[in-house]
ChimeraX commands (.cxc) that place a marker at each C-alpha (Angstrom):
marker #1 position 11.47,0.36,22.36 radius 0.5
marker #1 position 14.48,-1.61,21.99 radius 0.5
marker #1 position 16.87,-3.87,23.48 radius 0.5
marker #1 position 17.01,-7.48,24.66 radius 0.5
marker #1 position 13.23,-8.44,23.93 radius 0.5
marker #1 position 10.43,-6.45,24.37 radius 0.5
marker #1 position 7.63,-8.71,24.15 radius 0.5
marker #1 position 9.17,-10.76,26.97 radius 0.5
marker #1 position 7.83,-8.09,29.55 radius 0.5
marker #1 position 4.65,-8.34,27.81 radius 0.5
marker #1 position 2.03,-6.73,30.02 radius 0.5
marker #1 position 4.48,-4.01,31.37 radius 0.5
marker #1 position 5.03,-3.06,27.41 radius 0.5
marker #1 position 1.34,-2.86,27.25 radius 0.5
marker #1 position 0.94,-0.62,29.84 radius 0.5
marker #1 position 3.87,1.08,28.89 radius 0.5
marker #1 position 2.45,2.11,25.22 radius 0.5
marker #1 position -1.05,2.76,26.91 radius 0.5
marker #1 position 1.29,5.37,28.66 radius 0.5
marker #1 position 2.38,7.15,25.31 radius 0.5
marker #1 position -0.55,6.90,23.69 radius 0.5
marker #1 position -2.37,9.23,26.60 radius 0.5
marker #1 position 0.39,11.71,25.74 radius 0.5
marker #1 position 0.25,11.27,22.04 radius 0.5
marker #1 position 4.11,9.79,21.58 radius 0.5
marker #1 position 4.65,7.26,18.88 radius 0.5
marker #1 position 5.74,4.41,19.88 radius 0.5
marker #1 position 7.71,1.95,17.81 radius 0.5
marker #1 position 9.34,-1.93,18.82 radius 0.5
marker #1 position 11.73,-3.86,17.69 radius 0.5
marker #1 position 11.68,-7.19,18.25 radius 0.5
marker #1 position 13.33,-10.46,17.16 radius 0.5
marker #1 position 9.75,-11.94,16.37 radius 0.5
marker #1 position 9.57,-14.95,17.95 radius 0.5
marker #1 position 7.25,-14.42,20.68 radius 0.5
marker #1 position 5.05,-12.00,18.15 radius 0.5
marker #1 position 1.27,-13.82,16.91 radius 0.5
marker #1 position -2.08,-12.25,15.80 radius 0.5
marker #1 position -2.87,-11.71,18.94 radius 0.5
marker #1 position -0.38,-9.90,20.39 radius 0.5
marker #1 position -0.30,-7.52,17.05 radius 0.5
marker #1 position -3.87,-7.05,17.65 radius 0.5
marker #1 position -3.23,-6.10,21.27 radius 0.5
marker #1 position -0.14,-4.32,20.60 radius 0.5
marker #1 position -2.08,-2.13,18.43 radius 0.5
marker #1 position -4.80,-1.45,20.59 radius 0.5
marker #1 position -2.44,-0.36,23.51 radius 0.5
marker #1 position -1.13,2.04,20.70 radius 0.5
marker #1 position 1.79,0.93,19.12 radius 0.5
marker #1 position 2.62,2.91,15.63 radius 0.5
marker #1 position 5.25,0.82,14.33 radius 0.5
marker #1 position 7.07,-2.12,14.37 radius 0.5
marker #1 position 10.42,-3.48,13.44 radius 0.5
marker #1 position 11.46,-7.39,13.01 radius 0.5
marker #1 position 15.34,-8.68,13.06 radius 0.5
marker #1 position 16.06,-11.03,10.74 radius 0.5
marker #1 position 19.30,-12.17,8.91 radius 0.5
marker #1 position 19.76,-12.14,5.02 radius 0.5
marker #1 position 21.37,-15.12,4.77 radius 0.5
marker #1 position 19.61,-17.65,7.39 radius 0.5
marker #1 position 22.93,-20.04,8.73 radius 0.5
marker #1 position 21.12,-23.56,10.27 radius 0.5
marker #1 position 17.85,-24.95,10.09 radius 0.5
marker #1 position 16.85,-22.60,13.34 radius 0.5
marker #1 position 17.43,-19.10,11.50 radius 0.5
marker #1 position 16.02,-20.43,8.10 radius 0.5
marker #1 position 13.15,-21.03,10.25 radius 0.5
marker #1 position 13.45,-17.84,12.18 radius 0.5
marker #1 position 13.49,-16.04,8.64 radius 0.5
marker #1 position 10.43,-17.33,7.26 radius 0.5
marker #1 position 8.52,-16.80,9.99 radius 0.5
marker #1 position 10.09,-13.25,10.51 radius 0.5
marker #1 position 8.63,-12.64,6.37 radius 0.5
marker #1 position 4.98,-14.36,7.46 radius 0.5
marker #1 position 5.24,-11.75,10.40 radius 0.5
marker #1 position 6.15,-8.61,8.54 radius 0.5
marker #1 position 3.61,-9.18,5.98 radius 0.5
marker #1 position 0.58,-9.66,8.71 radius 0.5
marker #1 position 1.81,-6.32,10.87 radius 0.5
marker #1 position 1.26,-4.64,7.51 radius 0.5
marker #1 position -2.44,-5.25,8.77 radius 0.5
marker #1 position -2.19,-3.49,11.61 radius 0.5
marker #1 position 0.68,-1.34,11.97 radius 0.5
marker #1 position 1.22,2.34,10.45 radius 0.5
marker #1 position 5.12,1.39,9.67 radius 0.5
marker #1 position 6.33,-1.80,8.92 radius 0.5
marker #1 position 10.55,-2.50,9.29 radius 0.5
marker #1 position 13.24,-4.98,8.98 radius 0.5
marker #1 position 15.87,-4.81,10.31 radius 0.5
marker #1 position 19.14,-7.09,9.64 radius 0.5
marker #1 position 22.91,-7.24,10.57 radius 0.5
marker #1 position 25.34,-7.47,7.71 radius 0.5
marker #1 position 28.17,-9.96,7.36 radius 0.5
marker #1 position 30.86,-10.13,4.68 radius 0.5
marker #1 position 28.55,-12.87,3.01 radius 0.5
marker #1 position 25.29,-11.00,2.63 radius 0.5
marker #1 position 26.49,-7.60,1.36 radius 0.5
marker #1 position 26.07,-8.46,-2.49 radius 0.5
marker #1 position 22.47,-9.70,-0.87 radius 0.5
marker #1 position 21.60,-6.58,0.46 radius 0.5
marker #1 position 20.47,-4.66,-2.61 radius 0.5
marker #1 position 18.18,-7.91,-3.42 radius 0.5
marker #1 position 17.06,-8.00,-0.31 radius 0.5
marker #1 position 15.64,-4.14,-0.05 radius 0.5
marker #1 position 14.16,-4.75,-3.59 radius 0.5
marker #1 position 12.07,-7.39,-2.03 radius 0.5
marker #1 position 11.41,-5.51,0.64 radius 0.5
marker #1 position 10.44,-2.32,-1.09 radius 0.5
marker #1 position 8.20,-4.49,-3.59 radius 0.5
marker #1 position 5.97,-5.52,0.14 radius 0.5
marker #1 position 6.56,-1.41,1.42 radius 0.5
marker #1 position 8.79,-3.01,4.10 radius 0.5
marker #1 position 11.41,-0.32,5.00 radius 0.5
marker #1 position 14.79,-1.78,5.43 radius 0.5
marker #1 position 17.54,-1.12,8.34 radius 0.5
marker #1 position 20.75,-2.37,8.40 radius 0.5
marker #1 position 24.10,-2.27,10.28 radius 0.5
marker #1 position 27.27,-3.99,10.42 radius 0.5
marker #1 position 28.45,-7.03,11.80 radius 0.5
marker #1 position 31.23,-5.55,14.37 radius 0.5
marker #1 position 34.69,-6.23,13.87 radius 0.5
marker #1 position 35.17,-5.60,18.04 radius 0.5
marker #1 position 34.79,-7.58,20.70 radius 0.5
marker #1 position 32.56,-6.12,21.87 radius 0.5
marker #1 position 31.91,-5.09,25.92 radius 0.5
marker #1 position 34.11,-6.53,28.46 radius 0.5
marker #1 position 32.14,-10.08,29.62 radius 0.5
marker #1 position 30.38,-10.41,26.26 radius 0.5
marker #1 position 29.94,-13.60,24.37 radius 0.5
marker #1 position 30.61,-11.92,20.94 radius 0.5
marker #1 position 33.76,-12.14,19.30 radius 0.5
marker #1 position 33.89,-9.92,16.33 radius 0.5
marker #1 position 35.75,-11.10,13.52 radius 0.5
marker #1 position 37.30,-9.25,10.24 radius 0.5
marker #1 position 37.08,-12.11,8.00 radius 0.5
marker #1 position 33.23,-11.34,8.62 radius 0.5
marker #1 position 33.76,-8.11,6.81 radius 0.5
marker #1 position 34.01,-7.74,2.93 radius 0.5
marker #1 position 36.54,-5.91,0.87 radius 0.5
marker #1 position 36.76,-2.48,0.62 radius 0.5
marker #1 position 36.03,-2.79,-2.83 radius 0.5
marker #1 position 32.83,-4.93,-2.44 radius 0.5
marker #1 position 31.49,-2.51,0.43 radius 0.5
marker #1 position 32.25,0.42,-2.41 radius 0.5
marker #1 position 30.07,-1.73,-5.10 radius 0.5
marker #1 position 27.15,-2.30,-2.80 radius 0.5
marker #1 position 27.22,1.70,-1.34 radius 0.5
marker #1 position 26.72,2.21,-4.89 radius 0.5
marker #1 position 23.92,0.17,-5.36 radius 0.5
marker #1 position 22.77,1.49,-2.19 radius 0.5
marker #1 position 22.73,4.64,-3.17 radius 0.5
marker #1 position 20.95,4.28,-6.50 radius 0.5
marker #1 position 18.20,2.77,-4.83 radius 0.5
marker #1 position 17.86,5.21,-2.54 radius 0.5
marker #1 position 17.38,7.74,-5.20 radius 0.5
marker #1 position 15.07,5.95,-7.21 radius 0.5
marker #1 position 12.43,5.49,-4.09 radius 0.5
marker #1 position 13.59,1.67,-2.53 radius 0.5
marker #1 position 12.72,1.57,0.98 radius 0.5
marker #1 position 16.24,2.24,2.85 radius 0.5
marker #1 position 16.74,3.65,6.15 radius 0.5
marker #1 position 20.16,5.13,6.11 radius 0.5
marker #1 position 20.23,8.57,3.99 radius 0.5
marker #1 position 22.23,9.05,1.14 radius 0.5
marker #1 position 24.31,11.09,3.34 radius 0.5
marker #1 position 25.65,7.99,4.91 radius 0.5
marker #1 position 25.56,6.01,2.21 radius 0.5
marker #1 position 27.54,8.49,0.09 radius 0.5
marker #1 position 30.24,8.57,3.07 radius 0.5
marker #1 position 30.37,4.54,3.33 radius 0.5
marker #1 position 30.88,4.71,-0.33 radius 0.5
marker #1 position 33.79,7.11,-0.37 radius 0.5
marker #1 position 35.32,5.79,2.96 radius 0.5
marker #1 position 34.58,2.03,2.68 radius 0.5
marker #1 position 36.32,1.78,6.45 radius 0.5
marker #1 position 33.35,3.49,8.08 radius 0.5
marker #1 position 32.19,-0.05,7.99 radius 0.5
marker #1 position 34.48,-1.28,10.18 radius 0.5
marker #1 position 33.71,1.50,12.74 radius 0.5
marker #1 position 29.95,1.29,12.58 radius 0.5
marker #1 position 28.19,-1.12,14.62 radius 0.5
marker #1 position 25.61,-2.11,17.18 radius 0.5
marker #1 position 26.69,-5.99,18.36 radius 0.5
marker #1 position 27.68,-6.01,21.82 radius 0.5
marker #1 position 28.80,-2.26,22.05 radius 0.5
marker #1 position 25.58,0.24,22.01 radius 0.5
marker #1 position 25.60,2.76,19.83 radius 0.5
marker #1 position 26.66,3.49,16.04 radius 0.5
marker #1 position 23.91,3.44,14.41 radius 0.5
marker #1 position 23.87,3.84,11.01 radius 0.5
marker #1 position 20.33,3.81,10.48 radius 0.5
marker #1 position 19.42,7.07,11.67 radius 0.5
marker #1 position 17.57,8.94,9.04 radius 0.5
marker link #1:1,2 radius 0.2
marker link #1:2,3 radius 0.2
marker link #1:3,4 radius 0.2
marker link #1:4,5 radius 0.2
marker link #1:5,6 radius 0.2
marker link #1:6,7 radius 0.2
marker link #1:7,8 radius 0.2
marker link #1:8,9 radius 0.2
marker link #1:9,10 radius 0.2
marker link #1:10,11 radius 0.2
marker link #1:11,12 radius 0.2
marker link #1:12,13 radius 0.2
marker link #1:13,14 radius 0.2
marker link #1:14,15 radius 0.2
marker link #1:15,16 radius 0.2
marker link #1:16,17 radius 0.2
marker link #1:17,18 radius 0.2
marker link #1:18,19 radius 0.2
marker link #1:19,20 radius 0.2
marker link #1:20,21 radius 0.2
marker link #1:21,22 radius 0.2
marker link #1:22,23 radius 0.2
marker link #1:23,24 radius 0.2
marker link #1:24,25 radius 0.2
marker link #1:25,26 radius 0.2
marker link #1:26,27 radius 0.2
marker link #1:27,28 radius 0.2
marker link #1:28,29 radius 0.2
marker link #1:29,30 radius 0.2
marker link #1:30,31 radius 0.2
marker link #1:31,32 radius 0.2
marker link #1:32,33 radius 0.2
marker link #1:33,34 radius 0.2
marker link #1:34,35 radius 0.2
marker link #1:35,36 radius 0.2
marker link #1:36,37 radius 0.2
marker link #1:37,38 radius 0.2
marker link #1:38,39 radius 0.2
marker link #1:39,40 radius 0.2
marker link #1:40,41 radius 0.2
marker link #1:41,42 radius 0.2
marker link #1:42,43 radius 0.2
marker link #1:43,44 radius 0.2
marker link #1:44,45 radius 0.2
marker link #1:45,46 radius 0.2
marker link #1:46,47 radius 0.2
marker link #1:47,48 radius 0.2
marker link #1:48,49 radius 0.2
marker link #1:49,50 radius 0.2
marker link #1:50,51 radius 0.2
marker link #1:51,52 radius 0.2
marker link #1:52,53 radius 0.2
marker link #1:53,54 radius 0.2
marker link #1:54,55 radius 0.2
marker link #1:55,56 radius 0.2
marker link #1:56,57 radius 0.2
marker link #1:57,58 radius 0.2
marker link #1:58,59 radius 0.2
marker link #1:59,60 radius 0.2
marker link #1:60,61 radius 0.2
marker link #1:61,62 radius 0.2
marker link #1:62,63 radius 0.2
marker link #1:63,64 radius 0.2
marker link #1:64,65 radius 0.2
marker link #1:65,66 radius 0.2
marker link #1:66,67 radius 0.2
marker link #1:67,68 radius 0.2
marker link #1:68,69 radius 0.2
marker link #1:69,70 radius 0.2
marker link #1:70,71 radius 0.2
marker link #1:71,72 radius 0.2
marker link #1:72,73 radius 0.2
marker link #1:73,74 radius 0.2
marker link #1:74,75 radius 0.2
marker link #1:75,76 radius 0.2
marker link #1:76,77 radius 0.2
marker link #1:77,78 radius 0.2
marker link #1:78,79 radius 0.2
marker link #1:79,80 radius 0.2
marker link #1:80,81 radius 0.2
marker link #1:81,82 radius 0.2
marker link #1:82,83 radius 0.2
marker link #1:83,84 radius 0.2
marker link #1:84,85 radius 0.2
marker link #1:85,86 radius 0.2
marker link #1:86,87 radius 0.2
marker link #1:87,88 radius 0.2
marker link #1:88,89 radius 0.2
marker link #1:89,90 radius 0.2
marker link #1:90,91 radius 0.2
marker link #1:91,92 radius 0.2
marker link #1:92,93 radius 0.2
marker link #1:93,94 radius 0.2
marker link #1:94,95 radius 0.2
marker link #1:95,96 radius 0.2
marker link #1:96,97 radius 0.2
marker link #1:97,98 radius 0.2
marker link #1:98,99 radius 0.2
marker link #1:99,100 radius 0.2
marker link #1:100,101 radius 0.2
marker link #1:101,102 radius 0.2
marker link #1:102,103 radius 0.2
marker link #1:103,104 radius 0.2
marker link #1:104,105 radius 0.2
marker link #1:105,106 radius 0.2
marker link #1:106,107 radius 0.2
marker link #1:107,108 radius 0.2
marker link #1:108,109 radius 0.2
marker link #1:109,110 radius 0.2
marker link #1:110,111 radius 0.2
marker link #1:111,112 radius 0.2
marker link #1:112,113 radius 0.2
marker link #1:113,114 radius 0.2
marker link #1:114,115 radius 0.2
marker link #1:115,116 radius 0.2
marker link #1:116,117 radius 0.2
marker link #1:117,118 radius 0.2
marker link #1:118,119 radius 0.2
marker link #1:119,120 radius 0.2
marker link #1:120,121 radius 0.2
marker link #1:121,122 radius 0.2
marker link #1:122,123 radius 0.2
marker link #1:123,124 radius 0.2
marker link #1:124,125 radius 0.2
marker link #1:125,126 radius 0.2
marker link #1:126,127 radius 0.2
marker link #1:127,128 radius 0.2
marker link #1:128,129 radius 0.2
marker link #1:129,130 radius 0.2
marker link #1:130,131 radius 0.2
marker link #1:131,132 radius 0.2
marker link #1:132,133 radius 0.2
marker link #1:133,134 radius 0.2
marker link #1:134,135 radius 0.2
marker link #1:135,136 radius 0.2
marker link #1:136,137 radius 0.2
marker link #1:137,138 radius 0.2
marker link #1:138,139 radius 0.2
marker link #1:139,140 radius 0.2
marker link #1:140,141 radius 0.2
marker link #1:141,142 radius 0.2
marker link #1:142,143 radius 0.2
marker link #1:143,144 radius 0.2
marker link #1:144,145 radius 0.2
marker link #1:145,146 radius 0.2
marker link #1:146,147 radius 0.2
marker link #1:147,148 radius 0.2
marker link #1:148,149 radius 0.2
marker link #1:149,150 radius 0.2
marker link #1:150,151 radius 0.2
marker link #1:151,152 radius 0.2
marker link #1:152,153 radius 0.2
marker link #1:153,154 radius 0.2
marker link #1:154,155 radius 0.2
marker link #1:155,156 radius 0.2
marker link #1:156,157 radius 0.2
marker link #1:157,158 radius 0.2
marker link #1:158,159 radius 0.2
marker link #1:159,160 radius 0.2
marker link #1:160,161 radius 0.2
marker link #1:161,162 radius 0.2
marker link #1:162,163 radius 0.2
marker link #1:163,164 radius 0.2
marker link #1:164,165 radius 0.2
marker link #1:165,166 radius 0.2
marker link #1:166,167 radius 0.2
marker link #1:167,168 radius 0.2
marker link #1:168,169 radius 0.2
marker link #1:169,170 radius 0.2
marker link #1:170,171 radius 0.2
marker link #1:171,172 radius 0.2
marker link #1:172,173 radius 0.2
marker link #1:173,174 radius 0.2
marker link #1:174,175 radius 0.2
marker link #1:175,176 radius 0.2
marker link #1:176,177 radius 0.2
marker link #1:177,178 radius 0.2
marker link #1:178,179 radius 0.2
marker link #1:179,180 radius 0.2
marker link #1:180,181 radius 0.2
marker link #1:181,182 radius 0.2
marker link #1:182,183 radius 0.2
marker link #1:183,184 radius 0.2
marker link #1:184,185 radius 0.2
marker link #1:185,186 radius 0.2
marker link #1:186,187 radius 0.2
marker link #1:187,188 radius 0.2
marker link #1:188,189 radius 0.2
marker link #1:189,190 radius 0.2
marker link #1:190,191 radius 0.2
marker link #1:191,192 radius 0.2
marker link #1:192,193 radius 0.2
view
């Protein structure tokens, strides 16, 4: 369950999961965090939830997302405590990409699985605030370099969402990068495993 903010429709999520549960469909959430306490995780769990995924950047820009990170990290680490699957998920800009492979390392180290996508390089849907920019994006060399990495930590067990199918074609066709994204568009997702 997906999209703007879950947890804002708080009760009606609860229900909702209550729902799946009496049919026996896993339920999963993504959420940005913020609204997300002990509580709630202990409720969310009881309603039925299976898994749970937190957005959070690599590279925290202002005191707000620094802020937003940490408390995204404290939050992953508690749902560990009561959730069968435990994700991040994180947008990447030009700056974070040699970040990445660091990041998933950490990540792996807690059993945190790690999703990813691209910052867009569109402007995403007619009316939409976002303004995608490709001065955001790296090099086709440095995208390359990190599909690499990527890929060798894929194989050697790191907790990675996208399959090495996708990460072997984003490492021989670096531009897929600039055609894969979620920002402001829907759809092309590259961490479908």
């Amino acid at each position: 369950i997906y999209g703007a903010e879950p947890l804002m429709a708080y009760n009606r999520l609860k229900d909702f999961l209550r729902s799946c549960r009496e049919v026996d469909i896993p339920t999963s959430v993504i959420t940005n965090g913020l609204l997300l306490n002990h509580n709630k995780m202990r409720e969310l769990k009881n309603c039925g939830l299976d898994s749970i995924t937190i957005s959070t950047d690599i590279i925290p820009i202002g005191s707000d997302a620094k802020r937003k990170k940490e408390r995204a990290m404290r939050l992953l680490n508690e749902c560990r405590n009561f959730f069968r699957d435990v994700e991040v998920i994180c947008t990447i800009t030009g700056k974070d990409w040699e970040l990445l492979p660091l990041f998933i390392a950490e990540m792996t180290k807690k059993g945190i699985w790690v999703h990813f996508d691209f910052y867009h390089t569109n402007k995403g849907q007619p009316g939409s605030k976002c303004s995608g920019s490709r001065s955001r994006m790296p090099s086709e060399e440095k995208i390359v370099k990190v599909a690499n990495n990527l890929i060798s930590q894929k194989k050697q067990g790191y907790l990675i969402h996208p399959n090495l199918e996708v990460l072997n074609d984003l490492a021989n066709n670096p531009t897929l990068a600039r055609k894969q994204s979620w920002k402001c568009i829907g759809g092309g997702w590259v961490t479908c495993d």
